[in-house]
C-alpha positions in Angstrom: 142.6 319.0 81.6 141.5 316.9 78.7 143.8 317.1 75.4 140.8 318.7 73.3 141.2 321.5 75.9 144.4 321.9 75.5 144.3 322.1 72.0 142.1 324.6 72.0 144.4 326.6 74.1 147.0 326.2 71.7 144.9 327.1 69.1 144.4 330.7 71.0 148.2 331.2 70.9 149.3 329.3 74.2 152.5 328.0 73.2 152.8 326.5 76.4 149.8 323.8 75.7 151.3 322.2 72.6 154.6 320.9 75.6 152.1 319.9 78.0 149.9 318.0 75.5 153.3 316.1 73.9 154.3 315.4 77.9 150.7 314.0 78.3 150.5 312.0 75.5 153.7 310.0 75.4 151.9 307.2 76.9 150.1 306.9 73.6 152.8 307.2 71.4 155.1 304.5 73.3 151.8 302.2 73.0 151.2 302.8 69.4 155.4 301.7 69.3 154.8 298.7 70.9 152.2 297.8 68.8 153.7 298.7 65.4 157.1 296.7 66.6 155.0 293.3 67.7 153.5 293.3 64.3 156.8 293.6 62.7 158.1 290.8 65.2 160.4 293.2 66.6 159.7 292.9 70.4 162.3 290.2 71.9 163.0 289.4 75.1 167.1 289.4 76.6 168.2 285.9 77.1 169.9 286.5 79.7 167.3 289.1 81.8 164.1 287.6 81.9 161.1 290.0 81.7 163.1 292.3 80.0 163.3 293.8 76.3 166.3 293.1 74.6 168.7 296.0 73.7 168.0 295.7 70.1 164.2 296.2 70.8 164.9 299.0 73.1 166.5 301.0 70.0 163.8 299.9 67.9 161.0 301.2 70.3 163.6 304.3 70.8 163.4 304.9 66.7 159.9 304.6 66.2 159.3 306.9 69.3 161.0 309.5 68.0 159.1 308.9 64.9 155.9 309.3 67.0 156.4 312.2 68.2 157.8 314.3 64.9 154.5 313.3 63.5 152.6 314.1 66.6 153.7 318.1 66.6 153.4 318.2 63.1 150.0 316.9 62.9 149.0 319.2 65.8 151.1 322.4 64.7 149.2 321.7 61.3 145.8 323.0 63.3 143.6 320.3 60.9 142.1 318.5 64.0 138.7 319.2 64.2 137.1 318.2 68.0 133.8 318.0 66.5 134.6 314.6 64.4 136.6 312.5 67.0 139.0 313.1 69.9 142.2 314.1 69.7 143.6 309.9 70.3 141.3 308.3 67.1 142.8 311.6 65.0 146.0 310.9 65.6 146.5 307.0 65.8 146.4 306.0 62.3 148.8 308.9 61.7 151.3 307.8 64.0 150.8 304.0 63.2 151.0 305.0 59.7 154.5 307.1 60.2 156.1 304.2 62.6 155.0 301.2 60.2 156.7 303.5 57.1 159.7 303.8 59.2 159.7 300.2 60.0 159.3 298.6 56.0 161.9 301.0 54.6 164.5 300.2 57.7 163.2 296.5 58.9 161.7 294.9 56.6 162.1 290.9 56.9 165.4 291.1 59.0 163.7 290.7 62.3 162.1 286.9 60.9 163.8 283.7 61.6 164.5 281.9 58.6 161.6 279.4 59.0 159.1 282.4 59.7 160.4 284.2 56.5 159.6 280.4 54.5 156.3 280.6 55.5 155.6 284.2 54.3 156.9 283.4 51.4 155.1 280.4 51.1 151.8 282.3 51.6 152.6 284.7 49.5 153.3 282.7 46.0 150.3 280.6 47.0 148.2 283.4 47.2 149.8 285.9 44.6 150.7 283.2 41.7 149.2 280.2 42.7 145.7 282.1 43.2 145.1 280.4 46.0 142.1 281.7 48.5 143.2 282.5 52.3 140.9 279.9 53.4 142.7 277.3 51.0 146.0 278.5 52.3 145.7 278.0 55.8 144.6 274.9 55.3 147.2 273.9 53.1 150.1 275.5 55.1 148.1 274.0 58.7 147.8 277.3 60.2 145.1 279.9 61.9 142.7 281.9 59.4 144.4 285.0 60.8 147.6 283.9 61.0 147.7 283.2 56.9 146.3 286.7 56.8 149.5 288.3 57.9 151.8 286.3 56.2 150.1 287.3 52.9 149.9 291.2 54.1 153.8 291.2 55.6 155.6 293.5 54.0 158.7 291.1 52.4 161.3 292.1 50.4 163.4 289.6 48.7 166.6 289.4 50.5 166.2 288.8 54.2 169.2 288.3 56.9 169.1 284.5 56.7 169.8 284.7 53.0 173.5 285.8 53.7 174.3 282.8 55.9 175.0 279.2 55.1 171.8 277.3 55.8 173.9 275.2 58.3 175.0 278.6 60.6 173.0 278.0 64.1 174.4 281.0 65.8 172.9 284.8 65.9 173.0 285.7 62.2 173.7 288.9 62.8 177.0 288.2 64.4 177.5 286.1 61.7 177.9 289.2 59.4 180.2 291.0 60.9 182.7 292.0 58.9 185.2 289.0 58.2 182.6 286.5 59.0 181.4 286.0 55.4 183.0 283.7 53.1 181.4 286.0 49.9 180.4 289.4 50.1 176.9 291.1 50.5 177.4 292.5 47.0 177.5 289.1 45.5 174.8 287.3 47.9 172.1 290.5 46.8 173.1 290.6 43.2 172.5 286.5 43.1 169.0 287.1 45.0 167.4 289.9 42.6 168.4 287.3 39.3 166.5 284.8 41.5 164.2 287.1 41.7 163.6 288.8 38.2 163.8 285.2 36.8 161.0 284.3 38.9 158.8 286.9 37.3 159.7 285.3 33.9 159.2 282.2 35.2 155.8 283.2 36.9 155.0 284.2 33.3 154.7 280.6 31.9 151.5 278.9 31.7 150.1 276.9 34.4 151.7 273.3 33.0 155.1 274.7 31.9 155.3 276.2 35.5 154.2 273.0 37.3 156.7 270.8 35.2 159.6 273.3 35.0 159.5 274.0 38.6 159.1 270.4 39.7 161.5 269.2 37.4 164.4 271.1 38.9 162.4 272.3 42.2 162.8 275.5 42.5 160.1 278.2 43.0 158.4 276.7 45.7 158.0 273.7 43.7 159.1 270.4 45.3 161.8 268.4 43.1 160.3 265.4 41.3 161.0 262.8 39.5 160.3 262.5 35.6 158.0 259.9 36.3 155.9 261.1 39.2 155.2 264.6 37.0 154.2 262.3 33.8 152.0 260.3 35.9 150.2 263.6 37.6 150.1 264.9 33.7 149.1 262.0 32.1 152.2 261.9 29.5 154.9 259.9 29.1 158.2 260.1 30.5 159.7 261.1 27.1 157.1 263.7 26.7 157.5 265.3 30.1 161.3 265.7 28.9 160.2 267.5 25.6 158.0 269.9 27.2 160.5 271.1 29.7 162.6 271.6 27.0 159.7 274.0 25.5 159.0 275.8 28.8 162.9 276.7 29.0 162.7 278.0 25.4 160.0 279.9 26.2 161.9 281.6 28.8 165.5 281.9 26.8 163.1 284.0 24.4 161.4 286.5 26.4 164.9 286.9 28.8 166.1 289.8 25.9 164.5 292.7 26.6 164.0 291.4 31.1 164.4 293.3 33.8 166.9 290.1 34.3 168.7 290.9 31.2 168.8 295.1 32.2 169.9 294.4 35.9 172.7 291.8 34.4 174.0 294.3 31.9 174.1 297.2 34.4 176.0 295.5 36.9 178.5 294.0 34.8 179.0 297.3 33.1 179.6 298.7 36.9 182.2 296.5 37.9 184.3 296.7 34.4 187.8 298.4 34.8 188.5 302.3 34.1 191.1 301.9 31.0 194.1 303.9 31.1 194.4 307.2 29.3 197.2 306.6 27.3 198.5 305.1 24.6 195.8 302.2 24.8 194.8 301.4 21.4 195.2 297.6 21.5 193.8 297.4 24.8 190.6 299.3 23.9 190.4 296.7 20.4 190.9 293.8 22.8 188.2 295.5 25.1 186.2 296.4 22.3 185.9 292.9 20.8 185.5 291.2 24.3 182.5 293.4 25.0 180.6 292.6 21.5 181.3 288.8 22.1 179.9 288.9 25.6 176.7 290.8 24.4 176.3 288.2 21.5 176.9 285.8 24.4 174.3 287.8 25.9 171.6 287.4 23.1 172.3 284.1 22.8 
């Protein structure tokens, strides 16, 4: 029996059909898994059993299974399908894809890339994004297939990946690496470092064309490759001197639009999170010498 057939029997009130349509499409939901995961670079093999998925695929597979199948009965049990535009397989993969790839960039994300995989999406990514770069120009720069630079420019990223919490000198399975104990500073620290990368970058990204190009290769950061004063006059035509004075400008530029950031907000909010709770008693010089240290560190701030 075909699965529009049994559709339509569950349409007429056989409760029965809807079990034996989930039992006969499981197949299709553990392919449309497999698929979603090996996008997400999520299928490993065991090391030590050849042939054979690794137990931290298995529970990934297991997760986005289970994920298959809550939005298989709900898209059935909805009665929308319609026989007459496709069969009952084309109406429900993008659903399920859709579902298991949700699941996958809110609980994934970058943690299943090595740390030179995750440098290359990144790499794409600023070329494309803020160096406005075209995907043919990419591949070419970064030595890599056409397709290939498409899905490092597509991959969902987000800015803090597993490889960001290790020393860059750790060889081992970063994951056992974090274990509690293992790290020599904590997550909190590692994260809140990352998103001031990050929300400077956006300032930074801000900057015109030159002032990005001198600032960044003057201290490399950003993607940028560190270079010397005289190597970024010569490529800008200006004297060494001069290359000094406008990165001097560019870093004024971004002292003055940092009041008011996103940088400036998520610094404010998590050093008002970690000040002490002040006693409830007699306190009054405490609270003046609290008082007067918080107005100098916003000053500080402004500054």
């Amino acid at each position: 029996m075909t699965n529009e057939k049994l559709v339509r029997r569950y349409y007429g009130g056989d409760e029965r059909a809807l079990e034996e349509l989930y039992r006969r499409n499981l197949g299709l939901i553990r392919r449309i898994a497999r698929e979603t995961a090996r996008e997400f670079n999520c299928l490993h093999m065991d090391r030590e059993r050849p042939g054979e998925l690794s137990g931290y695929t298995k529970t990934i597979l297991e997760d986005l299974c289970g994920e298959g199948a809550l939005e298989f009965l709900t898209r059935v049990q909805s009665r929308e399908y319609d026989e007459s535009r496709a069969v009952l397989a084309t109406y429900l993969y993008p659903h399920l894809k859709g579902r298991m790839t949700r699941w996958l960039e809110q609980h994934i994300g970058n943690l299943s890339l090595s740390k030179h995989e995750m440098d290359a999406v990144r790499q794409a990514q600023r070329l494309y994004h803020s160096g406005q770069f075209s995907i043919e120009e990419i591949a070419e720069k970064m030595d890599v297939l056409l397709e290939q630079a498409v899905k490092h420019i597509r991959y969902n990223t987000h800015f803090v990946g597993v490889n960001d919490l290790i020393p860059g000198s750790y060889d081992g399975d970063p994951f056992e690496r974090l274990m509690p104990g293992n790290l020599s500073v904590s997550a909190e620290q590692v994260v809140y470092r990352k998103v001031c990368i990050e929300l400077l970058q956006e300032l930074f990204d801000a900057l015109p064309k030159k002032d990005r190009d001198i600032l960044g290769k003057f201290y490399g950061v950003f993607g940028f490759e560190k270079t010397s004063l005289k190597e970024i006059g010569m490529y800008h035509m200006m004297k060494e001197s001069a290359v000094e004075k406008a990165k001097e400008r560019a870093v004024t530029k971004l002292k003055k639009a940092y009041p008011g950031s996103r940088l400036q907000i998520w610094r404010n909010v998590h050093r008002m999170i970690r000040r002490p709770i002040l006693p409830a008693k007699d306190d009054r010089a405490l609270r003046r010498s609290f008082t007067t240290s918080t107005l100098r560190n916003q000053e500080s701030g402004r500054s």
